[in-house]
LOVEXDO-742873 format. One record per residue (C-alpha): residue in one letter; x negated, y, z; residue number from 1. Coordinates in steps of 0.02 Angstrom, whole numbers, padded with zeros to 5 digits, always signed. Example, Ala and Ser with C-alpha at 12.3 -4.5 7.8 and 13.67 -1.06 7.14 Angstrom:
2
   code        x        y        z   pos
      A   -00615   -00225   +00390     1
      S   -00684   -00053   +00357     2
END
This chain:
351
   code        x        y        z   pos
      X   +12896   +04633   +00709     1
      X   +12855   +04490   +00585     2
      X   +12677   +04556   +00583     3
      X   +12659   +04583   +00755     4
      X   +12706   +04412   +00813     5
      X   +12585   +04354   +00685     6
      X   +12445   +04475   +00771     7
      X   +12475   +04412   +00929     8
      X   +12475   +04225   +00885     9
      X   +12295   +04284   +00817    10
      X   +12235   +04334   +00966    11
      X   +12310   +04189   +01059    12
      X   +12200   +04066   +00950    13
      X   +12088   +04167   +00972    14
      X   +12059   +04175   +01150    15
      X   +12107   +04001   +01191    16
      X   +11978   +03936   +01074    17
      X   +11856   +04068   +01164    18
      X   +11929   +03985   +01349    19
      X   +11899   +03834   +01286    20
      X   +11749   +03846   +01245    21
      X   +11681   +03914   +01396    22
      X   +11802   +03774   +01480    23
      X   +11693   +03642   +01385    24
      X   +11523   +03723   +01427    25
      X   +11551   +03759   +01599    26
      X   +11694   +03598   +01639    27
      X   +11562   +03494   +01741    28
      X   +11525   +03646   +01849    29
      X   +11698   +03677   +01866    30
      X   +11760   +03523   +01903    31
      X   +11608   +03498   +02056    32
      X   +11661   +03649   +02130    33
      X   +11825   +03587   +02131    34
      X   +11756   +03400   +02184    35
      X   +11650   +03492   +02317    36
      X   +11786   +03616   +02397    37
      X   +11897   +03459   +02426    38
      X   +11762   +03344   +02506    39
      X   +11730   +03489   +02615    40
      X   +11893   +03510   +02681    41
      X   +11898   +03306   +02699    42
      X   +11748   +03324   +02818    43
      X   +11818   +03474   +02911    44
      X   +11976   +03346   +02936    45
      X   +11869   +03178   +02993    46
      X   +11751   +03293   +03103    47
      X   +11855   +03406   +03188    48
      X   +11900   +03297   +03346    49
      X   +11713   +03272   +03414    50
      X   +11647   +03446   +03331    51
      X   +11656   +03619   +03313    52
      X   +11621   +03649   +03119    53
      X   +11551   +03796   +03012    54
      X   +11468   +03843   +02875    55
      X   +11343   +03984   +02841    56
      X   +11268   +04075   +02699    57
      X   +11057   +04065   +02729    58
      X   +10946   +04129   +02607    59
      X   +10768   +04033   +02531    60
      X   +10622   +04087   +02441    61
      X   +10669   +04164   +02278    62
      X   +10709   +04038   +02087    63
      X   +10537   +03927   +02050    64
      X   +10614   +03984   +01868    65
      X   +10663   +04174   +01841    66
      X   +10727   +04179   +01645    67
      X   +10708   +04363   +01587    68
      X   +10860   +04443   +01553    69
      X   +10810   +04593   +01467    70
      X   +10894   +04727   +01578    71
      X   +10743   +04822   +01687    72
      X   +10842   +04817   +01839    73
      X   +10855   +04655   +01866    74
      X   +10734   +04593   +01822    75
      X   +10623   +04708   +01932    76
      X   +10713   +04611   +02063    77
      X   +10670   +04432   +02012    78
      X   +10597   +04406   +02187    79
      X   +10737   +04412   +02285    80
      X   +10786   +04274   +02391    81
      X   +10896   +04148   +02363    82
      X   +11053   +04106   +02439    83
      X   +11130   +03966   +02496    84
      X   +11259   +03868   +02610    85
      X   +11215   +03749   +02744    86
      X   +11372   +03649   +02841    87
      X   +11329   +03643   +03037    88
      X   +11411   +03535   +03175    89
      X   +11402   +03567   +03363    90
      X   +11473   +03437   +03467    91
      X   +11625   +03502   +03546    92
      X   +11551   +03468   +03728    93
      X   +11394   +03586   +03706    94
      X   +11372   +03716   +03826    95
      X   +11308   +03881   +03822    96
      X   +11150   +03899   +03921    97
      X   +11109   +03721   +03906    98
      X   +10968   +03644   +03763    99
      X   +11020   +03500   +03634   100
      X   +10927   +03419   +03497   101
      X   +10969   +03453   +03321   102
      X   +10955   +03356   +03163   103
      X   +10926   +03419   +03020   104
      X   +11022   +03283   +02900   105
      X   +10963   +03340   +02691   106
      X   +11095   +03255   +02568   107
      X   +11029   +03149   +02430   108
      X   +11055   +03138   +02222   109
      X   +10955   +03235   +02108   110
      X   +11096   +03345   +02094   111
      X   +11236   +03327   +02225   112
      X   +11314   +03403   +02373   113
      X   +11337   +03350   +02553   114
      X   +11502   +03234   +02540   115
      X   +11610   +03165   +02643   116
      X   +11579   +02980   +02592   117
      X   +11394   +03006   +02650   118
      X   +11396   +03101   +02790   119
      X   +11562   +03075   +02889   120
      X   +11536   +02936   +02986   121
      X   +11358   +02961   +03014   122
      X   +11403   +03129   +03064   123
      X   +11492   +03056   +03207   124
      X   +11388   +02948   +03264   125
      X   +11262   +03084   +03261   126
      X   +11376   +03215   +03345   127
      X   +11434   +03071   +03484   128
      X   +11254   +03049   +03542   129
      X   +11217   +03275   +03588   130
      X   +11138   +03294   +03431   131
      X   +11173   +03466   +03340   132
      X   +11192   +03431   +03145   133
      X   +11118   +03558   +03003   134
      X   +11163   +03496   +02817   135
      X   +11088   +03604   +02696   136
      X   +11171   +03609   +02517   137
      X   +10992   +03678   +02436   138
      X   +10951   +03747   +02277   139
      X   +11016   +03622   +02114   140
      X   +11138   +03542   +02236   141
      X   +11329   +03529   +02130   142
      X   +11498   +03636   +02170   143
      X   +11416   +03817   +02171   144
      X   +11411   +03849   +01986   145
      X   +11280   +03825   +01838   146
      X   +11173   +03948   +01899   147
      X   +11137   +03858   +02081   148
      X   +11134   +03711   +01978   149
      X   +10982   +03754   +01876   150
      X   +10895   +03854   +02019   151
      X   +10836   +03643   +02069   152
      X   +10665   +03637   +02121   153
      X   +10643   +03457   +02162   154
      X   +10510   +03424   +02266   155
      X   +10458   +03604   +02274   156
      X   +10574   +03741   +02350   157
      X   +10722   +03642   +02395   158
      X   +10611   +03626   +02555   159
      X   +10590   +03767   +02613   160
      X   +10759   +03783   +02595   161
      X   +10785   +03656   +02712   162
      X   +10632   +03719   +02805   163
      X   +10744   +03896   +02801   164
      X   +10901   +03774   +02882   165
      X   +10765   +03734   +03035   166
      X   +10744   +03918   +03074   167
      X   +10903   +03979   +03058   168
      X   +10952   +03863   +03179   169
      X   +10824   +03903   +03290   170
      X   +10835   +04089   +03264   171
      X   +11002   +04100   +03283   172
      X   +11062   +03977   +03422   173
      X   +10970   +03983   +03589   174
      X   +11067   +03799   +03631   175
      X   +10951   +03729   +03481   176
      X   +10807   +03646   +03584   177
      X   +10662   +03702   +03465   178
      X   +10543   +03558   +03546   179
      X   +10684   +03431   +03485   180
      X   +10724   +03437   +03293   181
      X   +10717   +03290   +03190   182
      X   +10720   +03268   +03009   183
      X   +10853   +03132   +02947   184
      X   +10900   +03092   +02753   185
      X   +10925   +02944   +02620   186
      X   +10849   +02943   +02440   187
      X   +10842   +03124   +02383   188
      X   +10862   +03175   +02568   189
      X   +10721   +03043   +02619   190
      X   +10589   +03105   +02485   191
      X   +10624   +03281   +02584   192
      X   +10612   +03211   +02746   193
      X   +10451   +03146   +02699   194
      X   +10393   +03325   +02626   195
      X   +10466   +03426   +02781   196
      X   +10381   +03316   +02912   197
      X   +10198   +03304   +02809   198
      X   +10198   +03490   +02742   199
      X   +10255   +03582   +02901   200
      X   +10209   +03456   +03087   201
      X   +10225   +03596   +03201   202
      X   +10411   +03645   +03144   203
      X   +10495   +03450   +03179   204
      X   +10470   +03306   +03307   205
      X   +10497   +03190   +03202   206
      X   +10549   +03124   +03049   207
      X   +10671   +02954   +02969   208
      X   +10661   +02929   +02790   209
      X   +10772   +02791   +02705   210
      X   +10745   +02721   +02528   211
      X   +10666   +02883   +02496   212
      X   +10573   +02942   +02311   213
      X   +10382   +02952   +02335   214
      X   +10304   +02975   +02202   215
      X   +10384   +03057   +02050   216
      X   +10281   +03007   +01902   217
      X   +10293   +02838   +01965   218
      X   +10491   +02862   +01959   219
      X   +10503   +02939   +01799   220
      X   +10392   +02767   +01748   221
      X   +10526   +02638   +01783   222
      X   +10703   +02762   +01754   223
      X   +10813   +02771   +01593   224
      X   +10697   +02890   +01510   225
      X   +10850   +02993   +01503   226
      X   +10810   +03027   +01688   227
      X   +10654   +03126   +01626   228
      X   +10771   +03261   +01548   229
      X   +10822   +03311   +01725   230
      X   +10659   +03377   +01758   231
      X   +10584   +03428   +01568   232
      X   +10735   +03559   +01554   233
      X   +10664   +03742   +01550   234
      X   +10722   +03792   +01687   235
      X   +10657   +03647   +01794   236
      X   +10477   +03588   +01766   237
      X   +10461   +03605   +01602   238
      X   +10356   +03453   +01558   239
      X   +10336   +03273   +01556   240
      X   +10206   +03205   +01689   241
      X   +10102   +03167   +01559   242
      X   +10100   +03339   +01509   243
      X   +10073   +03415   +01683   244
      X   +10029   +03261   +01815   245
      X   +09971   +03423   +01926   246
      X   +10139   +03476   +01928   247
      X   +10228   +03316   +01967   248
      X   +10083   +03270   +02105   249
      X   +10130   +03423   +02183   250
      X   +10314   +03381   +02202   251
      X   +10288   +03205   +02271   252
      X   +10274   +03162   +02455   253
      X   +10126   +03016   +02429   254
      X   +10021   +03157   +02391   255
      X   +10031   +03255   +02560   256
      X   +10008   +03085   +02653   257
      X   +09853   +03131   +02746   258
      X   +09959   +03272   +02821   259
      X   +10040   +03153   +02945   260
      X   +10019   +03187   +03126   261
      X   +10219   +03163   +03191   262
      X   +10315   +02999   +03215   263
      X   +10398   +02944   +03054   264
      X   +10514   +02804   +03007   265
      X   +10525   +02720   +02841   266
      X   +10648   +02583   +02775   267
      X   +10711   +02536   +02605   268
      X   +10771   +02354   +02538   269
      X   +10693   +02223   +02404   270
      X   +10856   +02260   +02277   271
      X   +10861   +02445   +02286   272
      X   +10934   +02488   +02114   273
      X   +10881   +02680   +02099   274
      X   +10735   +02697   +02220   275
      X   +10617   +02543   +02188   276
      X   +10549   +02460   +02351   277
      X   +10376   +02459   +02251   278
      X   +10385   +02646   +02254   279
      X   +10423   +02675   +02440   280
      X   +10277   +02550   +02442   281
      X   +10165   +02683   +02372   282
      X   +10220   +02785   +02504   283
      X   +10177   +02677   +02648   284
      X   +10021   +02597   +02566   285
      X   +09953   +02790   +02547   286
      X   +09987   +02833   +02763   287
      X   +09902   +02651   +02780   288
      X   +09768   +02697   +02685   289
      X   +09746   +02859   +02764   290
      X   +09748   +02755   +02935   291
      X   +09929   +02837   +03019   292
      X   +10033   +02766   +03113   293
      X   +10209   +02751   +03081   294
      X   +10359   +02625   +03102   295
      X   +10418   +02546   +02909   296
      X   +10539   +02403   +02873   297
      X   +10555   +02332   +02700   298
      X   +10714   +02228   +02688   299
      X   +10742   +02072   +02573   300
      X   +10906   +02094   +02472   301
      X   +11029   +02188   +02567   302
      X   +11234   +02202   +02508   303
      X   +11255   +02393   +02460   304
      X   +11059   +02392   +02389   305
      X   +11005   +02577   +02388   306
      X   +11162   +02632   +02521   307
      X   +11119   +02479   +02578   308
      X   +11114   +02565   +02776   309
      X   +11252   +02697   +02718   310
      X   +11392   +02590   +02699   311
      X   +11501   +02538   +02822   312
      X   +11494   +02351   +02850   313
      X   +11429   +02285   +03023   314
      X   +11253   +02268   +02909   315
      X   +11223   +02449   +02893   316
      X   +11275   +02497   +03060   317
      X   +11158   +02349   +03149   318
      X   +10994   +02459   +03045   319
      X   +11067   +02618   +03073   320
      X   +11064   +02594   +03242   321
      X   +10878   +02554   +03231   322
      X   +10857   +02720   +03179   323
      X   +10965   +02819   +03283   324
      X   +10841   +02722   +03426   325
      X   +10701   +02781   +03344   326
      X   +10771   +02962   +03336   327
      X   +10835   +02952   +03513   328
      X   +10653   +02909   +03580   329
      X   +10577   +03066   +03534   330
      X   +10725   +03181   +03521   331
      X   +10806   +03111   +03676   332
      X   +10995   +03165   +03659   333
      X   +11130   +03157   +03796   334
      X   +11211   +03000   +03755   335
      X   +11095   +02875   +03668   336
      X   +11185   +02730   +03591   337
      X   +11157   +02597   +03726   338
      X   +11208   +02454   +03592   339
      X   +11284   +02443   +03426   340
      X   +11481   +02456   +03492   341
      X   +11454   +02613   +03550   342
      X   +11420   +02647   +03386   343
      X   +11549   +02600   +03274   344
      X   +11668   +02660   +03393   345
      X   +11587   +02835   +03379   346
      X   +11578   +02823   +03203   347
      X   +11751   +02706   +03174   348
      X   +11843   +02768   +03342   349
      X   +11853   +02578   +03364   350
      X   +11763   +02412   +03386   351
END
């Protein structure tokens, strides 16, 4: 018996240093999956009186990086798609047989999720005016485990993931009005924005873009040059810009600038702290120097720098209501905001 309590003990130690070791490995994955499945029941909670809410399972073009594995059969299947989840809001007024607008709203973060700090009460006020709301959780975005995590392709296929969120909707909805989609995102979700709206015209009406990243090299320039490991990892890009500037060009929206042919709004502040205002100024200097025209605002210091339009002071909701004008003029929802009380007490239930 002696010897048998000693055996299991053994194995005990054993395993538990095996668990924790996996635990220590995989404990940021874990813990955003965690982080991510209680955030989504938040926004369920904070949505659920002005929409109906779902989420669905899409699929996108298959990993920019397919590590060999050794076993024939899967690998022989490398190209298969890729799936992911998108979060979609109807307003709870919507009626079948009738056409609405939809917006298709990307999250930001180089690797994040759609949250419920970001999105809630823009959700709202988004949901309040007709508009149908896609938000894609692409490829690298946190809370689906390390493998969606290094699937990122920033810049690359993470839109035509998004691009995959447009037709779905389309596809699968006849109340989507395919003449009326907009593209809406901050940061992260501006620089794809940008890409969506200058890669594919005849898929969106129109496009907003806030503080959005430009021009990657340029980024990587002025970041902690521990940013840079975020994209030199093998399963990412592989290389510095110095190594590949082909690469990098490829993934950054100033280079498709010529592209533009749909209406497209651009704002960002003098004291953004991640995304520069000199590098959203590459971004409108290349569409000025490729003579299109679009709507820009660059804001002296702003409280809330980079969120400085996200947070939820009468500021931010003053310029988001700019934008949600310039949305409304080519998407033309059922209930425009008429003035900014409307507004917050769509998005706050009170003024």
């Amino acid at each position: 018996m002696k010897h048998f309590r000693i055996l299991i003990c053994t194995v005990c130690i054993a395993v538990t240093g095996a668990f924790a070791s996996y635990a220590q490995e995989n404990n940021s994955h874990n813990f955003n999956k965690i982080e991510r499945m209680l955030e989504e029941v938040t926004i369920y909670q904070r949505l659920q009186d002005v929409a109906i809410c779902d989420k669905v399972r899409i699929a996108g073009p298959a990993k920019y990086y397919q590590a060999k594995t050794g076993v024939q059969f899967l690998d022989s299947l490398s190209d298969n798609q890729l799936k992911f989840y998108a979060y979609v809001f109807f307003p709870k007024d919507v009626k079948q047989g009738k056409k609405y607008p939809l917006i298709v709203y990307s999250h930001g973060g180089i690797h994040a999720h759609t949250g419920n700090s970001a999105i809630t009460h823009i959700c709202r006020e988004l949901i309040a005016q007709g508009y149908i709301v896609i938000c894609p959780d692409y490829r690298g975005s946190t809370g689906y485990g390390k493998g969606f995590y290094e699937a990122i392709d920033y810049g690359g296929l993470e839109n035509d993931d998004v691009l995959a969120c447009r037709d779905y909707m389309v596809e699968n909805y006849s109340i989507v009005d395919e003449s009326r989609i907009g593209l809406l995102g901050w940061s992260h979700g501006g620089m794809i924005s940008l890409i969506n709206i200058l890669k594919w015209p005849d898929k969106y009406t129109c496009a907003y873009a806030g503080v959005p990243v430009s021009d990657v090299t340029y980024r990587l320039s002025y970041q902690d040059p521990a940013y840079t490991k975020n994209f030199t990892q093998k399963y990412h890009v592989n290389a510095t810009p110095k190594e590949n500037p082909e690469e990098y060009a490829r993934r950054s929206p100033v280079t498709y600038a010529k592209n533009l042919r749909k209406p497209l709004m651009i704002t960002t502040c003098a004291n953004d702290d991640d995304v520069s205002w000199t590098e959203v100024n590459r971004m409108i200097e290349a569409l000025k120097a490729e003579g299109k025209d679009f709507e820009y605002e660059i804001y002296p210091k702003m409280v809330g720098a980079h969120h400085f339009e996200r947070i939820d002071i009468k500021e931010a909701t003053d310029i988001r209501f700019k934008t949600y004008q310039f949305l409304a003029r080519y998407l033309k929802p059922k209930h425009p905001f008429k003035n900014i009380e409307q507004l917050r007490k769509a998005g706050y239930y009170f003024y």
